[in-house]
C-alpha positions in Angstrom: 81.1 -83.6 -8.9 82.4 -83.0 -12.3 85.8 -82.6 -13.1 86.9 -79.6 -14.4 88.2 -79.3 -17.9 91.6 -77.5 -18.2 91.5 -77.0 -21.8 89.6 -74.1 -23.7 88.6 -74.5 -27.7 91.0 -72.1 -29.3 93.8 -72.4 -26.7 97.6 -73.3 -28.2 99.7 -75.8 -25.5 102.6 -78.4 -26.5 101.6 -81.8 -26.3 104.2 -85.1 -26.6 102.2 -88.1 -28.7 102.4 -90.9 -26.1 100.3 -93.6 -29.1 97.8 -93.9 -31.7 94.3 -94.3 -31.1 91.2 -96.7 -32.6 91.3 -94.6 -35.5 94.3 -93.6 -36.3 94.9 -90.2 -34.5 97.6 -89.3 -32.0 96.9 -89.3 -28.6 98.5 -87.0 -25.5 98.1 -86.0 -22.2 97.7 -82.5 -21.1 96.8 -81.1 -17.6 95.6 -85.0 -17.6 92.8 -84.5 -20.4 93.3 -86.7 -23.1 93.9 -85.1 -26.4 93.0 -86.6 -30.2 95.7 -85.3 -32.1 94.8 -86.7 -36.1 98.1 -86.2 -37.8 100.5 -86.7 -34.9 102.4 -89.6 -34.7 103.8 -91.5 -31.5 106.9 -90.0 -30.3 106.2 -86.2 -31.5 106.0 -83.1 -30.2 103.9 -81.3 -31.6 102.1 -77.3 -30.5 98.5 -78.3 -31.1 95.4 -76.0 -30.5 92.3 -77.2 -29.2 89.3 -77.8 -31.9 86.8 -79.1 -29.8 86.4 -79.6 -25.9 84.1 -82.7 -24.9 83.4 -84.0 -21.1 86.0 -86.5 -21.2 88.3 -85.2 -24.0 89.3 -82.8 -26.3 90.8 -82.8 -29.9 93.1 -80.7 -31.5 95.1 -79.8 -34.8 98.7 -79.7 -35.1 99.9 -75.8 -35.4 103.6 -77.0 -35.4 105.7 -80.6 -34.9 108.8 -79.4 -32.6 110.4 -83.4 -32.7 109.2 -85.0 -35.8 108.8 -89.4 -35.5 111.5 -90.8 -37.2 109.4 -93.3 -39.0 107.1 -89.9 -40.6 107.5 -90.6 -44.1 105.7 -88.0 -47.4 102.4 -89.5 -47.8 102.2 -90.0 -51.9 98.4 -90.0 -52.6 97.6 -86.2 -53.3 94.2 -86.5 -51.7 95.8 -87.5 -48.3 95.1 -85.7 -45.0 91.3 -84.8 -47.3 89.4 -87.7 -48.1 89.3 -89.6 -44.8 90.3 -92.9 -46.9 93.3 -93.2 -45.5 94.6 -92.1 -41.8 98.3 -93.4 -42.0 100.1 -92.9 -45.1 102.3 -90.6 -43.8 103.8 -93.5 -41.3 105.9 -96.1 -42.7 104.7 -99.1 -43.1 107.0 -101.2 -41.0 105.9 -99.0 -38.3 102.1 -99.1 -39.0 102.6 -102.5 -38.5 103.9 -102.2 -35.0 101.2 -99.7 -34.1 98.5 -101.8 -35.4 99.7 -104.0 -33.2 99.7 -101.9 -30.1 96.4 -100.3 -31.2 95.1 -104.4 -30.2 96.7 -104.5 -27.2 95.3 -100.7 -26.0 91.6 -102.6 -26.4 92.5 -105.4 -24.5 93.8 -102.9 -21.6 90.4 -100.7 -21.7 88.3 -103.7 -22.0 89.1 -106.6 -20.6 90.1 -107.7 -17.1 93.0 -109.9 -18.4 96.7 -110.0 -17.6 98.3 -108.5 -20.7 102.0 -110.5 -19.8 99.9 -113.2 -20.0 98.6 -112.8 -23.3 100.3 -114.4 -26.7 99.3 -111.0 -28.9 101.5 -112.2 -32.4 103.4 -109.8 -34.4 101.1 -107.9 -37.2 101.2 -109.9 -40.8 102.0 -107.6 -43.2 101.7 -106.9 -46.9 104.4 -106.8 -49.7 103.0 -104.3 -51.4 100.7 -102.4 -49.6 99.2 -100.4 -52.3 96.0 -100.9 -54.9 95.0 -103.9 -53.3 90.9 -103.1 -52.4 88.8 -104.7 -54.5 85.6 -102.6 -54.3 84.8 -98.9 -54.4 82.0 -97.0 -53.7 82.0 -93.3 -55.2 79.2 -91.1 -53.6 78.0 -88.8 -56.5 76.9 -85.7 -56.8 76.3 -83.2 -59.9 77.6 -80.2 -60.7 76.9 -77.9 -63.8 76.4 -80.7 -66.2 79.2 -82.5 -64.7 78.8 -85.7 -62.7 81.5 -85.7 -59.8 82.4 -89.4 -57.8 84.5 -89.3 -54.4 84.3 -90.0 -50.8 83.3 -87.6 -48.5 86.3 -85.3 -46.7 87.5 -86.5 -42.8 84.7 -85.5 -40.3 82.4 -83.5 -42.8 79.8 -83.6 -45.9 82.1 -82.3 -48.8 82.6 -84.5 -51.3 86.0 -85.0 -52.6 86.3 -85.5 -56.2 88.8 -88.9 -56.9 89.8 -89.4 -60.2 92.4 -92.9 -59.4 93.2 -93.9 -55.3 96.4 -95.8 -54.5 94.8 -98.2 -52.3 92.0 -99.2 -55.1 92.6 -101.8 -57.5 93.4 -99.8 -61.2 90.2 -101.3 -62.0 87.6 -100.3 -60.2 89.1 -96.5 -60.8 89.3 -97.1 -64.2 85.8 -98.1 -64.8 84.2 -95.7 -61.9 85.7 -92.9 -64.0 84.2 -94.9 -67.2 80.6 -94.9 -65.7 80.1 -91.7 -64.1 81.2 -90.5 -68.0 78.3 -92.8 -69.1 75.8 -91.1 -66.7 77.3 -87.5 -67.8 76.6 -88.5 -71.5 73.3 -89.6 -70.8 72.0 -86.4 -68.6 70.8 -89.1 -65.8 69.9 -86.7 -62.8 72.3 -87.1 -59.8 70.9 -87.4 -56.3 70.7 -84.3 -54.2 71.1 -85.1 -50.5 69.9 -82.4 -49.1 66.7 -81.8 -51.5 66.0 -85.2 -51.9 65.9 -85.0 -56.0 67.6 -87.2 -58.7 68.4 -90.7 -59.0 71.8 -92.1 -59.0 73.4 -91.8 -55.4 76.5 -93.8 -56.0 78.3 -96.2 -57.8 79.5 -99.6 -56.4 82.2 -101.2 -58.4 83.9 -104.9 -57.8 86.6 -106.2 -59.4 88.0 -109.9 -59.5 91.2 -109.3 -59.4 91.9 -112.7 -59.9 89.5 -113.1 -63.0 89.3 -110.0 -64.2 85.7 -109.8 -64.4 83.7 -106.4 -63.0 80.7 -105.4 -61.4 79.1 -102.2 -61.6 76.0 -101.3 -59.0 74.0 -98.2 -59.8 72.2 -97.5 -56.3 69.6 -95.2 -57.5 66.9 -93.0 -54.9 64.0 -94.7 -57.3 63.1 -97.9 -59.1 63.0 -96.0 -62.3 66.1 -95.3 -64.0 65.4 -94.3 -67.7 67.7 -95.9 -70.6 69.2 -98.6 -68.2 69.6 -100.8 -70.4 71.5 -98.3 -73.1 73.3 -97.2 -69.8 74.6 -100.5 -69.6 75.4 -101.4 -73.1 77.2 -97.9 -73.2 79.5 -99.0 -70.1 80.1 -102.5 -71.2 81.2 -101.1 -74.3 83.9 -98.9 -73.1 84.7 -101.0 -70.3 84.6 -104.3 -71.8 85.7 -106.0 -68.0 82.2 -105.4 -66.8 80.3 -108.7 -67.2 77.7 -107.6 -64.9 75.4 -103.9 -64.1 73.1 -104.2 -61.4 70.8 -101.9 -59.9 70.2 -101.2 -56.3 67.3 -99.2 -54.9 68.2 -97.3 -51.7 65.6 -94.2 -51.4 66.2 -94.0 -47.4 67.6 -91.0 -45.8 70.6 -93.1 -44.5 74.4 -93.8 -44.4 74.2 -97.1 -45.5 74.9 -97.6 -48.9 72.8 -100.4 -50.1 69.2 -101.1 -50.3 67.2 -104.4 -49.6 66.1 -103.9 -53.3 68.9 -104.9 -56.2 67.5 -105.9 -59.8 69.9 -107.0 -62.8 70.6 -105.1 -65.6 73.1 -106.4 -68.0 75.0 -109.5 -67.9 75.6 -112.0 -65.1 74.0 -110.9 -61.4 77.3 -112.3 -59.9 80.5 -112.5 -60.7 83.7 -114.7 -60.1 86.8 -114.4 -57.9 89.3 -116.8 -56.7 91.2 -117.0 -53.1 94.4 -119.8 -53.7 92.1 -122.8 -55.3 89.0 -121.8 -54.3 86.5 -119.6 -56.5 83.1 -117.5 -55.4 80.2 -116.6 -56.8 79.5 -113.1 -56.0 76.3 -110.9 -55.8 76.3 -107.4 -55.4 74.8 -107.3 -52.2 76.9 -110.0 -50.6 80.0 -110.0 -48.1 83.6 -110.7 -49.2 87.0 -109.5 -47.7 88.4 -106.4 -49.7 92.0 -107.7 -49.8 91.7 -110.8 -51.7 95.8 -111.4 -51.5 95.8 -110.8 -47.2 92.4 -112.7 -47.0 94.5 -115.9 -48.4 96.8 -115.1 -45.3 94.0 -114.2 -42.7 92.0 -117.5 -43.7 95.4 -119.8 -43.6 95.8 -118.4 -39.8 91.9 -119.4 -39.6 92.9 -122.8 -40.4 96.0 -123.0 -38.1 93.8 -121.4 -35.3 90.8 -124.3 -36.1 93.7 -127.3 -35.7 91.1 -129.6 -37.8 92.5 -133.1 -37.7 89.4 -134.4 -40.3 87.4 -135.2 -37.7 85.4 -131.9 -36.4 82.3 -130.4 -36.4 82.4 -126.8 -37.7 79.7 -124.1 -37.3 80.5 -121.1 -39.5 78.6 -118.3 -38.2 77.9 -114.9 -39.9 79.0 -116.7 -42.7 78.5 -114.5 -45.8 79.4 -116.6 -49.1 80.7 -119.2 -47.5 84.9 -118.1 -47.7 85.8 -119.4 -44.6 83.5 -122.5 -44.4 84.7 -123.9 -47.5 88.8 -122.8 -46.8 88.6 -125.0 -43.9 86.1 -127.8 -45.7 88.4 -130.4 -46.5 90.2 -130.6 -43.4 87.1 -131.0 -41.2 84.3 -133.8 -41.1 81.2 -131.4 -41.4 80.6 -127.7 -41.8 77.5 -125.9 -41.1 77.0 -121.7 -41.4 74.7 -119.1 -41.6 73.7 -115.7 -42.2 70.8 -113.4 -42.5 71.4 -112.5 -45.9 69.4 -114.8 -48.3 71.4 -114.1 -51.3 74.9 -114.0 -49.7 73.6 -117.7 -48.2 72.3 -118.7 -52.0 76.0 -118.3 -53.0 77.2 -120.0 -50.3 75.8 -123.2 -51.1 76.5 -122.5 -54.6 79.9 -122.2 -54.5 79.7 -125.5 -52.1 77.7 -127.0 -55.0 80.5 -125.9 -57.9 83.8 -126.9 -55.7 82.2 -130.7 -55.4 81.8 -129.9 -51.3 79.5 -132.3 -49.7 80.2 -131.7 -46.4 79.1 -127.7 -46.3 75.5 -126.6 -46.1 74.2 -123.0 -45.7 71.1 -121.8 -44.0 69.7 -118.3 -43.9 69.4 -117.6 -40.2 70.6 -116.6 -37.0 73.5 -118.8 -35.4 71.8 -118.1 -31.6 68.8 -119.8 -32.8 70.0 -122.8 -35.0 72.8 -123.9 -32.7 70.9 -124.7 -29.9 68.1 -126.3 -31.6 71.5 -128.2 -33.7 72.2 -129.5 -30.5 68.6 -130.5 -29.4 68.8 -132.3 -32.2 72.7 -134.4 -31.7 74.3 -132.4 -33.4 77.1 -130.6 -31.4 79.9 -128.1 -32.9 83.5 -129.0 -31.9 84.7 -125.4 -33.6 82.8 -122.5 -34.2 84.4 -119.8 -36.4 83.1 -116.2 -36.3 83.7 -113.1 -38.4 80.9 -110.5 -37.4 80.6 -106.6 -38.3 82.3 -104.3 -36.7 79.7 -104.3 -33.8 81.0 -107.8 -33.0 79.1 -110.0 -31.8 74.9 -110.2 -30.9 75.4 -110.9 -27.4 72.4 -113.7 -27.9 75.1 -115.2 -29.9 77.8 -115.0 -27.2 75.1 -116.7 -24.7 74.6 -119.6 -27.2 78.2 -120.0 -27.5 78.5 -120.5 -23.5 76.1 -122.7 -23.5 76.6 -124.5 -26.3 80.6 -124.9 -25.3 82.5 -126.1 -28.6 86.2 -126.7 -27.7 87.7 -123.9 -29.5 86.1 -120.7 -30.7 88.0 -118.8 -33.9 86.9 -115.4 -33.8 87.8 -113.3 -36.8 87.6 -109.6 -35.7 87.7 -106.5 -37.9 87.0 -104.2 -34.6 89.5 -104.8 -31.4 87.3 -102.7 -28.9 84.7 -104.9 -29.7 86.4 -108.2 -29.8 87.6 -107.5 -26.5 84.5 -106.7 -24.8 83.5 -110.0 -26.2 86.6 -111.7 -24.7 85.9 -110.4 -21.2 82.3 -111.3 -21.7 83.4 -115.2 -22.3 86.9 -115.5 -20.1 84.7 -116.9 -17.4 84.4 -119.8 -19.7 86.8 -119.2 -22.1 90.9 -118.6 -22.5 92.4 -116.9 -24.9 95.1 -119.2 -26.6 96.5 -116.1 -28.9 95.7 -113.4 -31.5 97.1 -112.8 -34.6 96.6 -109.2 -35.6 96.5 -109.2 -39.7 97.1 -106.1 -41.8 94.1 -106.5 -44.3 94.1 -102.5 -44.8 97.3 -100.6 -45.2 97.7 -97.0 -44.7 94.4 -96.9 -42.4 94.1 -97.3 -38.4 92.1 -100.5 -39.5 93.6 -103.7 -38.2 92.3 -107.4 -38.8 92.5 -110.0 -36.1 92.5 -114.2 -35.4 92.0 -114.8 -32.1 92.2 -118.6 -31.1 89.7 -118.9 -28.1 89.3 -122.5 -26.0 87.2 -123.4 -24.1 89.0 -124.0 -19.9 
């Protein structure tokens, strides 16, 4: 029998905000429904009217706040509440901190079977200034009379909106995006059209190392023929004399996903350099690395603390990307071993192994569910595995291979707390969870970043 929905699209009804949800939106109670509320904070009342009704919930739009939250601050970026960059800029940040928090704990509750007085779930770690601190863009492009237009697409639809500087981007990587998509205006390159499938240049990639200085710029293009690249390049380098590398990428898919497996060089180096405390990277413009270079020093310290290497251990660093964490926690541990699918993110790997002088680090291209098994065929057992997946979490072949593979402690880095809890109750028959540490590696959005120290019972 199915129960009936109380709520009609259209209909007007008061609502009190009881928390925030995965993503950032408030959440209510009415008649029992749940109601998505984006905009609301906890602690509001607001008069909402219902957008849209689903089986098991509806969503809304505030019509009027009656009780505002005292912590419901002016958001300053004008393209707040538009873009869907940012979900939280209108909350202060002491307080995002405390619902980041609660937004782990919520997960926990729907997911797992575990005794939440129980759990150790640590205060969030927070950022001193939490502004223009990402690293990388990517500006989706489109064209329009002559003019090329770069911008991420509007919350929950397909309009672009045009972003000339973001607060949470580095100045960088605004300053050159508006430098390049000049460049591509100057030199009447066709931008892509979605819908019609014509043009060439989709969007434009840009990495900064904000450490170095140095800047990559990735064309992803619908075709392997972009005419004038090489002028294109000179053109950018030349007004934006940061860039020490232009890549290409070839992405002619009718997909979502940004990148291509295709990416040829242009102009300059193929990688560039960034540093995290002593440590620098090699990076290609295809491979992993954290956004937030000055919270990743702080996420990859808790790493460490959660790993309690005393010289002697065996690491396996799994979904390892370039290497970051591997090589953070090299010198304190006997041997480290990762892996990823990516072959080029796993060529930098060993090359920035290679470059620091680290002997005990190798990378292999490959899965972690298949080498770790034949590792230990082989007498070669892991005492700590370290994990930072996507925000799918982990391949459940993976979680299998850790249950039977049984190192002592299990450091899983999480970007996703639905998902890292489902793998928490998948592996509490086995496993306890010591603590998390919920790390703010995105300000202003419902994104939260979390170190959960997992050992084995």
């Amino acid at each position: 029998m199915t129960k009936n929905v109380t709520i009609e699209k259209g209909q007007q009804f008061p609502l009190t905000i009881k928390r925030l949800g995965i993503n950032g939106e408030g959440v209510g109670y009415f008649k029992k429904q749940v109601v998505f509320v984006p905009g609301a904070l906890p602690g509001e009342e607001v008069v909402v009217e219902a957008t849209k009704i689903h089986p098991k919930y509806a969503e809304g739009k505030i019509k009027r706040i009656r009780n505002k939250s005292p912590h419901r601050v002016k958001a300053p970026c004008v393209h707040f509440g538009e873009c869907g960059g940012c979900q939280l800029q209108h909350l202060s940040y002491e307080q995002q901190l405390k619902e980041k928090r609660d937004i782990v704990i919520q997960a926990l509750e729907r997911h797992t079977k575990l005794k939440m007085e129980e759990l150790d779930i640590r205060e969030t770690i927070g950022m001193e200034d939490p502004w223009h601190y990402r690293n990388k863009s990517s500006f989706q492009l489109q064209g329009k009379k002559g003019e090329v237009i770069a911008g991420l697409y509007g919350l929950d639809s397909h309009r672009l909106v045009p972003i000339e500087s973001c607060m949470v981007q580095h100045p960088l990587t605004d300053k050159v995006t508006q430098i390049v998509k000049q460049v591509l205006s100057d030199f009447n390159i066709p931008i892509y059209h979605e819908r019609k499938r014509t043009g060439l240049v989709r969007t434009i990639v840009v990495r900064a190392g904000i450490q170095t200085g140095h800047v990559q710029v990735v064309l992803i293009t619908a075709k392997k023929e972009l005419p004038r690249k090489e002028l294109i390049a000179e053109e950018i380098i030349k007004r934006a004399p940061e860039v020490t590398s232009v890549m290409q990428n070839v992405n002619g898919q009718k997909t979502s996903l940004i990148f291509g497996d295709e990416t040829l060089p242009i102009k300059g180096e193929q990688a560039i350099q960034e540093t995290l405390g002593d440590l620098s990277f090699e990076l290609s413009a295809r491979a992993f690395f954290q956004l937030n270079p000055t919270q990743t020093v702080k996420l990859y310290d808790e790493v460490k603390k959660a790993a309690q290497l005393t010289g002697n251990e065996k690491i396996v660093d799994a979904y390892c990307g370039v290497g970051t964490i591997g090589l953070w926690l090299a010198k304190d541990a006997k041997e480290i071993r990762g892996m990823d699918v990516i072959e080029e993110s796993i060529q930098n790997a060993n090359e920035n192994a290679k470059k620091h002088g680290i002997q005990n680090a190798t990378y292999v291209t490959g899965k972690a569910e298949q080498l770790m098994p034949k590792w230990v065929k082989e007498g070669w057992k892991p005492d700590v595995v370290v994990v930072d997946p996507p925000r799918t979490g982990c391949d459940e072949k993976f979680l299998k291979t850790i249950k039977k593979v049984k190192p002592k402690r299990f450091v899983y880095v999480s970007c996703n707390p639905s998902t890292l809890a489902k793998d928490i109750q998948y592996l509490s028959d086995q496993y306890k969870v010591e603590y998390i540490q919920p790390v703010d590696m995105f300000p202003h959005t419902a994104h939260v970043e979390c170190v959960s120290q997992i050992v084995l019972k």
